[in-house]
N, C-alpha and C positions, 0 to 999 in steps of 0.2 A: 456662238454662245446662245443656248435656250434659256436660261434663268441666272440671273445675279445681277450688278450693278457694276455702274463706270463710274470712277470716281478722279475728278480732274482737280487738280489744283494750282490755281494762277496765284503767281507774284508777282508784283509791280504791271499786271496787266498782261502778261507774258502766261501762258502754259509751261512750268514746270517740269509737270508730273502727271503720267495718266495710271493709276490704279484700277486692274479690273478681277471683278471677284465671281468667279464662276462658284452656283453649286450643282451638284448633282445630282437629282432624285434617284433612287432604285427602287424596283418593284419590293414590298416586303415578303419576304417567303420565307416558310418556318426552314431554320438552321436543321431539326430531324423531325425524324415521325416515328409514331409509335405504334403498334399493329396489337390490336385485344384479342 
């Protein structure tokens, strides 16, 4: 995982649950191009 958060959550002192949340970045590049 490069970028996101883990998200744990305990009940009665116990681990439950581990939630992990990946995001993605992309390069932005224009969707077309125009030629003058």
């Amino acid at each position: 995982m490069k970028f996101g958060s883990v998200e744990i959550i305990i009940h009665d002192g116990k681990v439950v649950q581990i939630e992990r949340k990946e995001k993605l970045c992309f390069e932005a590049k224009p969707a077309f191009t125009t030629k003058s």
